[in-house]
VOGU-3710 file (C-alpha; in Angstrom, 3 decimals, decimal comma):
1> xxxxxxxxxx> 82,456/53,060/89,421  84,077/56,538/90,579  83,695/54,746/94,333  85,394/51,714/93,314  88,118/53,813/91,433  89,170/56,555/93,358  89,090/54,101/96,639  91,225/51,905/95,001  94,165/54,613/93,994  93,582/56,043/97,267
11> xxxxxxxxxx> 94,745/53,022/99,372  97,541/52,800/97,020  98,571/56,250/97,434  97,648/55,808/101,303  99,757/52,647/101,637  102,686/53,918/99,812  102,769/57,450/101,672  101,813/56,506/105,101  98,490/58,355/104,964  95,159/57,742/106,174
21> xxxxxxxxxx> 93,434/56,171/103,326  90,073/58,504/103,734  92,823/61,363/104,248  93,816/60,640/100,675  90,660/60,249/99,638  89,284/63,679/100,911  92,293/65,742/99,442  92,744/64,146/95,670  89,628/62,355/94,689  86,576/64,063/97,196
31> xxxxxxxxxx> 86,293/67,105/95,178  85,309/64,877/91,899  82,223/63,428/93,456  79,581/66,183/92,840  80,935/66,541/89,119  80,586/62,795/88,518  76,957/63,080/90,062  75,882/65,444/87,723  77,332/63,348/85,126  75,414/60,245/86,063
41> xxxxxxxxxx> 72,183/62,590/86,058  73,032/64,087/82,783  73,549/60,426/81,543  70,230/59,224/82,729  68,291/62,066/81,395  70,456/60,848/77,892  69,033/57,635/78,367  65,324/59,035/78,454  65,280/61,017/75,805  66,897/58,318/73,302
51> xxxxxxxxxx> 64,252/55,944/74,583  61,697/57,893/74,378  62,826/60,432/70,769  65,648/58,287/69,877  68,386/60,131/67,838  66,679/63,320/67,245  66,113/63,327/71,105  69,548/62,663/71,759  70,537/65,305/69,319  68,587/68,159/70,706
61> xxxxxxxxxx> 69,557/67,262/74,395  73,229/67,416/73,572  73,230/70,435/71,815  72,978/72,322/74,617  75,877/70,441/75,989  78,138/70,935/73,226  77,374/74,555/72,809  78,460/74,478/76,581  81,813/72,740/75,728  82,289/74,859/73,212
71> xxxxxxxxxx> 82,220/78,372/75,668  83,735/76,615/78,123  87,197/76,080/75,373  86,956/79,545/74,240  87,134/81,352/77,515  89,925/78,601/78,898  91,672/79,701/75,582  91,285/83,502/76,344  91,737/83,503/79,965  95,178/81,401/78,849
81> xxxxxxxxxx> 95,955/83,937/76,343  95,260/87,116/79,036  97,775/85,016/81,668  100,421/84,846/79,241  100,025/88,606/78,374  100,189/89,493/81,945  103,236/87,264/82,616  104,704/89,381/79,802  104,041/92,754/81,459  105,207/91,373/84,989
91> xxxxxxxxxx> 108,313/90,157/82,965  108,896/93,758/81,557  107,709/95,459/84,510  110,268/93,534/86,926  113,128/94,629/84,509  111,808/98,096/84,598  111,712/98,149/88,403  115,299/96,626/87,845  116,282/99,399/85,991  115,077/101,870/88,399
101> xxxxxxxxxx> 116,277/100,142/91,600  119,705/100,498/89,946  119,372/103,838/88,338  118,340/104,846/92,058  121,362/102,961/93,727  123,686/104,818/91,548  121,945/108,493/92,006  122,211/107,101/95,566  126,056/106,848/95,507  126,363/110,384/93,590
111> xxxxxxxxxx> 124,616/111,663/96,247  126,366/110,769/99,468  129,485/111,206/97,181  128,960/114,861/96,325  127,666/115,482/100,236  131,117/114,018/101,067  132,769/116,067/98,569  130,908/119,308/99,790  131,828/118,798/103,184  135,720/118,369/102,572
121> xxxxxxxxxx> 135,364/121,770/100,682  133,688/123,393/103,414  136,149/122,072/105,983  139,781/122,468/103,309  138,839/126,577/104,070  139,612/125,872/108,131  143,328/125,093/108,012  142,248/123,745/111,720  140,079/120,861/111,171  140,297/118,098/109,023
131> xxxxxxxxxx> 137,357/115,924/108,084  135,161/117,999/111,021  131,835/117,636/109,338  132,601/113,782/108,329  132,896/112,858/112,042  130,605/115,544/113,367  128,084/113,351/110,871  129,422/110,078/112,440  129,172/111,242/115,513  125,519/111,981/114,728
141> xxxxxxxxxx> 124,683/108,522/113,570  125,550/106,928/116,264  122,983/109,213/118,350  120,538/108,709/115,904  121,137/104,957/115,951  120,617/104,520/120,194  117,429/106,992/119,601  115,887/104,772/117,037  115,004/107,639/114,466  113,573/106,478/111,663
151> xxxxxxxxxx> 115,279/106,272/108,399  114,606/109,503/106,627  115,022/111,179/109,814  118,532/109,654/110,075  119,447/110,490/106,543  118,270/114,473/106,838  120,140/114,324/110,292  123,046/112,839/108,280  123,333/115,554/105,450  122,669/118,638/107,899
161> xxxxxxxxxx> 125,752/117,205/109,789  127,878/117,140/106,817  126,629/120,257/105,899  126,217/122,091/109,216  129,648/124,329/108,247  128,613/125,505/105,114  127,910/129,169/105,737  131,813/129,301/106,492  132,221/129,611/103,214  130,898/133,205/102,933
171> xxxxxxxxxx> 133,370/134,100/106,211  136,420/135,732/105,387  139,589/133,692/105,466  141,666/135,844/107,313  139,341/135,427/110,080  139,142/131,955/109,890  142,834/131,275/109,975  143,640/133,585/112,709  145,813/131,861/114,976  145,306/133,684/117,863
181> xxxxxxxxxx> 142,015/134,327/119,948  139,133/135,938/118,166  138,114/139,910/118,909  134,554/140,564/120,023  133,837/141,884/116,498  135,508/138,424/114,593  133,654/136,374/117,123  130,392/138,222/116,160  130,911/138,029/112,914  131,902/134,334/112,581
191> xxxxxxxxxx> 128,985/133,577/114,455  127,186/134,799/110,984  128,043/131,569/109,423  124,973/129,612/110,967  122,413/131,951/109,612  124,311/131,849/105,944  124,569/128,479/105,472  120,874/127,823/106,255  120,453/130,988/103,541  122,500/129,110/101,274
201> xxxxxxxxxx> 120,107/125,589/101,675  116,884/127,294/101,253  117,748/128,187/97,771  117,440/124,586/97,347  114,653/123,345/96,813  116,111/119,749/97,810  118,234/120,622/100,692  115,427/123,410/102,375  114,484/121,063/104,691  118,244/120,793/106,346
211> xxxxxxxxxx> 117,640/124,860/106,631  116,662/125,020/110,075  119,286/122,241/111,367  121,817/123,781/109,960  120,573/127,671/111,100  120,246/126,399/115,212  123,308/124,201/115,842  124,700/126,426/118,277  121,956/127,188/120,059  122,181/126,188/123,655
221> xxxxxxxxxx> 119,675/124,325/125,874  119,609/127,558/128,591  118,245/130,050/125,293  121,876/131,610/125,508  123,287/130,416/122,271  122,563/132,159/118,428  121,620/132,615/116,682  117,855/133,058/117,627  118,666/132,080/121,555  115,926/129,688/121,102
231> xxxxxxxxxx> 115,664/127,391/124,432  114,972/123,829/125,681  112,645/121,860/123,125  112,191/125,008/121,001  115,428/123,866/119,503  114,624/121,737/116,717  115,373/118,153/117,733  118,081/117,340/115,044  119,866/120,778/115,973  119,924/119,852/119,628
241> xxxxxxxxxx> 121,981/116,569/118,496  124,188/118,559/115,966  124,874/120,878/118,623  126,421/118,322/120,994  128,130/116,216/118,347  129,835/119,601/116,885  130,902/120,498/120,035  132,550/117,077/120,878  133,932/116,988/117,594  135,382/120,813/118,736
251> xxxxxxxxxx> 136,884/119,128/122,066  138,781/115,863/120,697  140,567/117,693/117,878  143,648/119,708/118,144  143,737/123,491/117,871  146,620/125,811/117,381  145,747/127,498/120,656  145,256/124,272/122,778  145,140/120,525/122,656  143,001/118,115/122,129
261> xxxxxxxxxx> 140,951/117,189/125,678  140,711/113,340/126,843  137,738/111,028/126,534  137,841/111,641/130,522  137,277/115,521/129,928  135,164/115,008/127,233  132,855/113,157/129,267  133,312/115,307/132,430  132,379/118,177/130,214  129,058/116,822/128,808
271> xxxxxxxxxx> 128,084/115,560/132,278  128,689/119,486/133,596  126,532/121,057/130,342  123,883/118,564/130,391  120,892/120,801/131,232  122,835/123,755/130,256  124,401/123,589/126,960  122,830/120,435/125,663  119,837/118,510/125,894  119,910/116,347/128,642
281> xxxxxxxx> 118,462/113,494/127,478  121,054/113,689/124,005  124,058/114,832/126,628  123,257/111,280/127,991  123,154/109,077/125,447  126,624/110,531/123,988  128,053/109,987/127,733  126,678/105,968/127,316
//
């Protein structure tokens, strides 16, 4: 009977679908067969015990059966009951995660906003620059984009840049807007600014880690910059690409006591410090 059956809807369904027939077979009706051969056996043993006990035969052999049917509802019922409690959690917990993927977009925002923010302040005390820490940090990305950092690197690289100033806010003003070339002593005591503004991070607990950027962007790739003279790969990495992008930054803008260079000097420039000033290998992507 199940033969007769399930071949005859599968050469309908075959016929209809342009499928093998035994294909059909195999994939609807193939997994049936051992359950309807343990039917037939439970249906012959049945048969025995009727003949041979009659009802009370019957009875006791289908107890077991029923008792069976019965466990088997309960637990469907249950294990029904425990999906539709977890689909109820996984409901609530995707609008959590919701929540929080928002809540994190918008402290997101806040944050790059107030970085922003931070920078402008820093750079409103230069009367000289305008938005130097917002292109020094654009600057900066690009590098970071032909090196293939990876992402938190990026962003750290990102925040030192527009932060990489800050320690100019503890420099005197007078000195800052002096017009005309810088004394020994001023120079000196500019140069002050990249040790205070990596004083200034590490009393944050959040920003500590931009510290040393921020403390080494002007040191040189020769060990004669400050303020530490550290040299060649003793310079931490993101430093070494601060120092470059600064510095380019430094030669495209306009200064009261010069102009602004071309891209030709620019590049001319970077070609002649590579190995000296700058890492070579950053000096070289920023020429590209």
């Amino acid at each position: 009977y199940f033969t007769v059956e399930s071949g005859l809807i599968a050469t309908a369904i075959g016929l209809s679908t342009n499928v093998p027939i035994l294909q059909t077979w195999s994939i609807q009706f193939r997994w049936l067969a051992g359950q309807y051969l343990v039917l037939c056996i439970m249906g012959l043993f049945l048969s025995v015990a009727y003949v041979a006990f009659g009802w009370i035969g019957l009875l006791i052999f289908v107890l077991p059966i029923l008792m069976m049917r019965y466990s088997q509802v309960q637990y469907i019922e249950q294990t029904e009951d425990n999906i539709s409690e977890l689909k109820r959690l996984n409901q609530e917990l995707a609008r959590a995660n919701h929540e929080v993927i928002s809540a994190n977009g918008a402290i997101q925002q806040l944050n790059n906003e107030l970085f922003r923010t931070l920078s402008q302040i820093i750079d409103a005390r230069d009367p000289f620059v305008s938005c130097h820490a917002t292109k020094v940090a654009d600057y900066a990305m690009v590098v970071a984009q032909e090196l293939r950092l990876p992402l938190n690197q990026v962003e750290s690289l990102r925040q030192a840049a527009l932060l990489h100033d800050i320690g100019k806010i503890a420099i005197s003003e007078n000195v800052l807007n002096k017009r005309g070339k810088l004394t020994h002593d001023e120079y000196e005591y500019v140069k002050r600014h990249a040790e205070l503004g990596a004083a200034f991070l590490e009393t944050s607990h959040g920003l500590r880690h931009l510290a040393a950027f921020v403390r080494h962007h002007h040191e040189r790739w020769d060990g004669l910059g400050y303020p530490s003279r550290l040299q060649g790969e003793a310079i931490p990495f993101e430093a070494r690409i601060l120092a470059i992008c600064d510095a380019v930054e430094v030669m495209a803008s306009d200064r009261p006591y010069r102009r602004a260079w071309s891209l030709p000097e620019i590049i001319s420039e970077l070609k002649r410090a590579s190995g000296i000033q700058f890492d070579p290998k950053i000096a070289q992507i920023f020429v590209s």
